[in-house]
Every structure is written in structure tokens, then in C-alpha cells.
C-alpha positions in Angstrom: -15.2 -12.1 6.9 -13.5 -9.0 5.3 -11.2 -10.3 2.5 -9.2 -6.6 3.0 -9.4 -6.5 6.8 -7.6 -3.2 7.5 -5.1 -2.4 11.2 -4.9 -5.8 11.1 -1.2 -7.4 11.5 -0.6 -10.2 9.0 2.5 -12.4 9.6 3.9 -13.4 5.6 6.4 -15.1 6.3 9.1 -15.3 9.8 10.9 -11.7 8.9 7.6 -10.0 7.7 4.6 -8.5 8.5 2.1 -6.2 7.4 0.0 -3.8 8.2 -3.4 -2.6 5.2 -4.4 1.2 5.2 -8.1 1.7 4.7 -7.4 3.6 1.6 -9.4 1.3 -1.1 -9.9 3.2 -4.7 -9.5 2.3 -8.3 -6.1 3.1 -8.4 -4.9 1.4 -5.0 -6.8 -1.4 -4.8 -7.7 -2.6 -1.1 -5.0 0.2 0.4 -1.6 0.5 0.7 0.0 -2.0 2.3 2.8 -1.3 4.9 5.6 -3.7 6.0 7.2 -4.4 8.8 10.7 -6.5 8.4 12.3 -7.7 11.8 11.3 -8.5 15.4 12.7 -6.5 18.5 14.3 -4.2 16.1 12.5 -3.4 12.8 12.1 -1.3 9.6 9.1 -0.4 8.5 8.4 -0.1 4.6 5.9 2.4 3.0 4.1 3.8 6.2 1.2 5.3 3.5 -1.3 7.6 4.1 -1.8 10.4 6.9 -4.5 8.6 8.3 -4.7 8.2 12.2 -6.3 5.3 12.2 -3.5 3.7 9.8 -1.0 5.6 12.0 -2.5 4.3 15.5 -2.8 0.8 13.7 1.0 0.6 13.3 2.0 2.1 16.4 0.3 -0.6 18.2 1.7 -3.2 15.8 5.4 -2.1 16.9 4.8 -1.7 20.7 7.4 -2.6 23.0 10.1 -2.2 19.4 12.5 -0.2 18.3 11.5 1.3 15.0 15.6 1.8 13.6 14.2 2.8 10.3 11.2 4.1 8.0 11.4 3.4 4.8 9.9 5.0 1.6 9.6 3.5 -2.1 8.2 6.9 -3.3 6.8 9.9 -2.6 3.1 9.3 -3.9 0.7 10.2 -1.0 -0.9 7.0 -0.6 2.9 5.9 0.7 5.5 8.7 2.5 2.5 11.1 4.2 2.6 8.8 7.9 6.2 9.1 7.9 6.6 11.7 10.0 3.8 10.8 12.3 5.4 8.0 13.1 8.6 9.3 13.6 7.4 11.2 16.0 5.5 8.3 17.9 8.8 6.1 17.8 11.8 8.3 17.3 12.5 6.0 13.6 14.6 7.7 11.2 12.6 8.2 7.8 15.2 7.0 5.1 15.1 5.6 1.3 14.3 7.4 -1.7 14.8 10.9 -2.5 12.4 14.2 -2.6 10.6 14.7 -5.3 7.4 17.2 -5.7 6.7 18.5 -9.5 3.1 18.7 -11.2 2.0 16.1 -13.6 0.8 16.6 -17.2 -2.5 15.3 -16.5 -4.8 13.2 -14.8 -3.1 10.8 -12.1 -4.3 7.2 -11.5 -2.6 7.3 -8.2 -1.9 10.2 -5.2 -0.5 13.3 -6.1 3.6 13.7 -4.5 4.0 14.1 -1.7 5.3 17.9 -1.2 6.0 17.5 2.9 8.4 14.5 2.5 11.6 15.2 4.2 14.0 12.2 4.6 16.8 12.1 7.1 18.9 10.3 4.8 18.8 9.2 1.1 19.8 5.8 0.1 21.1 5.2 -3.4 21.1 2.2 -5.3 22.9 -0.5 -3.5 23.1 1.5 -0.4 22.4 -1.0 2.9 20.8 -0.8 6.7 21.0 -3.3 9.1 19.3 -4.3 11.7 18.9 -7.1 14.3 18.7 -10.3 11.9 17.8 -8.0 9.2 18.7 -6.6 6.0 17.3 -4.4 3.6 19.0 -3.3 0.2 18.3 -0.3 -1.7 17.3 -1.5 -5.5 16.5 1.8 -8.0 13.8 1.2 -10.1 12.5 4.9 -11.4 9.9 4.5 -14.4 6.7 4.8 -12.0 8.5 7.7 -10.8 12.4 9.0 -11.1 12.8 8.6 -7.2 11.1 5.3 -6.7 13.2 2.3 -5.4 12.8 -1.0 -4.2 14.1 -2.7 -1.0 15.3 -6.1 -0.9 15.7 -8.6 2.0 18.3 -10.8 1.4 17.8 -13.5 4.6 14.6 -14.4 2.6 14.9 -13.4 -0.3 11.9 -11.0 -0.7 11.9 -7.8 -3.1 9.5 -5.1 -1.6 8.7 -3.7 -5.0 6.6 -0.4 -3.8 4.5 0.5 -7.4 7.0 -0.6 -9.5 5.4 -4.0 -9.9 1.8 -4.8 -8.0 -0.1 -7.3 -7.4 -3.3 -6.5 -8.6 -2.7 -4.3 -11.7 -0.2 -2.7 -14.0 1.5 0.1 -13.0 0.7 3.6 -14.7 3.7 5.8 -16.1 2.7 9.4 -15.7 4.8 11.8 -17.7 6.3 14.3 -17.1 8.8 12.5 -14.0 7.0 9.0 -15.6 9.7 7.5 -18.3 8.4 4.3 -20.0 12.1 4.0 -21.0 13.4 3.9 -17.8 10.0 1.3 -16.7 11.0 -1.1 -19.0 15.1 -0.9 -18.1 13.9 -1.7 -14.4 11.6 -4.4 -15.7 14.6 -5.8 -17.1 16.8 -5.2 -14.9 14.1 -7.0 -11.8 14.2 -9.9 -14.3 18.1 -10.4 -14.1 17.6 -11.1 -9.9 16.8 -14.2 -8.8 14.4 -12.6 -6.0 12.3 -15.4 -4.2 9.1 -13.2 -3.7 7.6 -9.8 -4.5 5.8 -8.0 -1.1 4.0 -5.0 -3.7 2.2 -1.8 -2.2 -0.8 -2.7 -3.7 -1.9 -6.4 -4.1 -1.2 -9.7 -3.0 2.3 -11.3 -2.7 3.4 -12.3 -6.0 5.5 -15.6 -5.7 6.5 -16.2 -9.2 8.3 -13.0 -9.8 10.3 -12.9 -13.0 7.4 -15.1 -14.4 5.3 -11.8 -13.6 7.7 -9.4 -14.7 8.1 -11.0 -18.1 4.3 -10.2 -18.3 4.5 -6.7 -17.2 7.6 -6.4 -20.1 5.1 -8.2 -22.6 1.8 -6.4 -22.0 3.9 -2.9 -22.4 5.3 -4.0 -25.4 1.7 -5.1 -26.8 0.4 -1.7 -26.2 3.3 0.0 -28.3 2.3 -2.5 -30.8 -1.6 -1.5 -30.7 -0.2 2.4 -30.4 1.7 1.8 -33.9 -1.0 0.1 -35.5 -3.8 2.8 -34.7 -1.2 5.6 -36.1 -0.7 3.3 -39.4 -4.1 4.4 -40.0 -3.6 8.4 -39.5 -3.0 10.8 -36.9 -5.2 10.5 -33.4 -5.2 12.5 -30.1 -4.9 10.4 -27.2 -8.1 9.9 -25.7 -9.6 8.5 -29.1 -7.1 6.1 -28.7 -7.7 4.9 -25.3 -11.0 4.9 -26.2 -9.6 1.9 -29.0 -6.8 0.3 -26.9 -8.8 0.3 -23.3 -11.9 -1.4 -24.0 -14.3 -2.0 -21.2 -12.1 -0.6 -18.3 -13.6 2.0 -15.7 -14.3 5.2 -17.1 -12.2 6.7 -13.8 -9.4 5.0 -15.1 -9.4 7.0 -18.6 -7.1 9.6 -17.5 -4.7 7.3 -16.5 -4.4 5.0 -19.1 -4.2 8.6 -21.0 -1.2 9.0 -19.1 0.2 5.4 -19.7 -0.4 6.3 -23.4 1.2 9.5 -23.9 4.4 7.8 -21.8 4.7 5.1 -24.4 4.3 7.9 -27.5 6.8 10.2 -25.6 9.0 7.0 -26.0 8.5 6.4 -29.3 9.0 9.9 -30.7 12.4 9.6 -28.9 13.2 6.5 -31.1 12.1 8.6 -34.4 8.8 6.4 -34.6 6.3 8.9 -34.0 5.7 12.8 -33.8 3.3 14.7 -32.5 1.2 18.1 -34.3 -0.7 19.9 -31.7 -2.9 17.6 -29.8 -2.6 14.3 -32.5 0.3 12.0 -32.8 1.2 10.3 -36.4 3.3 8.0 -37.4 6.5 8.9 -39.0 8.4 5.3 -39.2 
């Protein structure tokens, strides 16, 4: 039996279901997953890839509903690009987190933005919809990207926490809109809610979640500490030193950690710790 099985509606828990994109890789795992929150009436969270089959798979999932909202946590293409597809199949509005289209720095361990993205409304932080037994909250958490927020459900208590936090892996800050900064302020700030259950894009349901995100906060604060110590011992360029800090990892994956990298040293040249000289970093505190 497929442990991933994709089109496939999967009842979590009374208020939601969900819905896998077959659009496995190193950086998204089995696929994007897509939510849908309600009965009769829903939302539907992170409608993912253009793909028709994905598209055709949700369709059928909502027959006989009113779509009354779709909802994006960011504008990576693995998550907004269906949007408009299915608006068009069910006449839902596409609302949530802002435009965003720039170019990145470097290699991405994720989908490029999502240029076409074109919301007919813009939640902030806080901001509320409503539907039939439903409610979902706006929650800004930019770090994986400026415009990236999360949704939560307060009738169950369940965050839907987009890339912020997944299930199966850390998330990669990609400079130049990725800001470990502003990751690690939304880690703590995630840590100060008393959420009941994470529902990520990528992974399974995480069910201990400020457990988890302590983890997330402690593993980024060990690789500032392995960063520091390999500049104690002189200058480096980045890919030597993911070649120390990432051990054993897929060699796909080396651009991206790259990325994670350079976001912490952008950080820590910020706070007067390091500087950078062409293409090496040193330490300077």
C-alpha cells in the first residue's frame, strides 16, 4: 500500500481534511499537502502545484461545496500556482498572504515564487474569515519568506504552519527575502501559543508543537555555533563550510544548505560577529 498515496482525501481530524500533490523531491518530501477546513462551506489551504491531476483531485474532493476561500501561506510554486485554477472551477476567492516575486541569491531547496500570484485580498496578521463552523486566523511568520503566514483554527486548535515549520525537515532560509532574524522571532513567537497541533505543507502532523519548535530554535542555534567555530580557525567561503557542517546529506541538497548558511552569516555580520572579504567570511568577534 502506498505510504504517500496521492488525490486521495484523508480525514485528520472532524474540521480537516487533506488532499497530497504528487510532487515528491528532496526538498518537498511526499508533495505538498493541501487542506481543506469545513464541511458544506470550506476553505481550502495551500492549493500547490499547477498540476491537473492535483487540480481535478481537489475539485472532486469539494463537489457539491462551496469553496468561500483559497488560502495561500506563500508564494513558492509548489503552493499558490492551482490557485487560480481552482478559482475558476469553484468561483473561491484566493486570499492570505501577499505578492511577492524577486530572484534568489542562489540555489533554492524549494520552488522558485511564484510570479502569476494574484490574490483578491491580502490578510495581515490577525486578520479573520469565517465560515460555516469555521474559523481561520491569519498568524505572520516571514523568515522562510517575508510574505509567508500561517493560518490558525481556533475550534480545534490546529496551526496550518505552511514551510514555516514541517514535518519532515528543517526549513531552508534563502537570502535575499530569507531573514534567519526574522525565522527565529517567528519560532519564538509560535512557541508563546498554546496551538494543539501543527497541519505543515510538507510532512506529517506534528502533535507536540512547541516541543518541536524548541528543536527547530535549538538546531539553528547549533549551526551558528558550528559557523563561529569553523571561522575561529580562519576565513572560509561557504561551500567548504557546508562541506564541514553538513556531513553525509544529499549532494542536491548542497545548494540549499549553502543558502541556510549564508542566512545565518548575513545574521551574524549584522550583530558585528562576522564580515565577509570577497567570497570568504572571518570572524571578527
Amino acid at each position: 500500500m502506498d505510504e504517500h498515496p496521492t488525490g486521495r482525501v484523508v480525514t485528520l481530524e472532524p474540521l480537516v481534511r487533506r488532499v497530497l500533490a504528487p510532487n515528491p523531491s528532496p526538498y518537498t518530501y511526499s508533495g505538498t499537502e493541501t487542506y481543506i477546513v469545513g464541511h458544506g462551506e470550506v476553505a481550502v489551504i495551500d492549493p500547490g502545484p499547477d498540476d491537473p491531476d492535483h487540480i481535478a483531485a481537489l475539485v472532486a474532493a469539494v463537489k457539491g461545496e462551496t469553496v468561500a476561500a483559497i488560502l495561500c501561506t506563500h508564494t513558492h510554486r509548489d503552493h499558490s500556482p492551482a490557485a487560480p485554477a481552482l478559482k475558476a472551477a469553484t468561483g473561491g476567492a484566493i486570499v492570505g498572504c501577499a505578492p511577492l516575486a524577486l530572484d534568489d541569491s542562489g540555489p533554492r531547496a524549494d520552488a522558485a515564487f511564484d510570479r502569476s500570484y494574484a490574490p483578491d485580498r491580502i490578510l495581515a496578521d490577525g486578520e479573520r474569515i469565517a465560515g460555516f463552523n469555521w474559523t481561520l486566523q491569519a498568524v505572520a511568520t516571514p523568515g522562510h519568506t517575508s510574505n509567508h503566514l500561517c493560518y490558525a483554527l481556533p475550534e480545534s486548535g490546529a496551526l496550518f504552519t505552511g514551510d514555516h515549520v514541517m514535518g519532515w525537515s528543517t526549513t531552508v532560509v534563502s537570502p535575499p527575502d530569507g531573514d534567519m532574524a526574522a525565522y527565529m522571532e517567528s519560532l519564538d513567537m509560535l512557541m508563546a501559543r498554546e496551538d494543539r497541533i501543527y497541519y505543515p505543507a510538507h510532512g506529517e502532523p506534528i502533535e507536540r508543537p512547541q516541543r518541536f519548535v524548541r528543536g527547530l530554535a535549538g538546531h539553528r542555534k547549533q549551526r551558528e555555533g558550528q559557523i563561529l567555530r569553523l571561522l575561529a580557525d580562519g576565513a572560509r567561503a561557504i561551500p567548504a563550510m557546508v562541506e564541514a557542517m553538513y556531513v553525509g546529506i544529499d549532494p542536491r541538497l548542497h545548494g540549499a544548505a549553502g543558502q541556510s548558511v549564508l542566512a545565518h552569516l548575513i545574521d551574524l555580520d549584522r550583530r558585528g560577529m562576522v564580515a565577509r572579504d570577497g567570497d570568504l567570511w572571518r570572524r571578527t568577534a
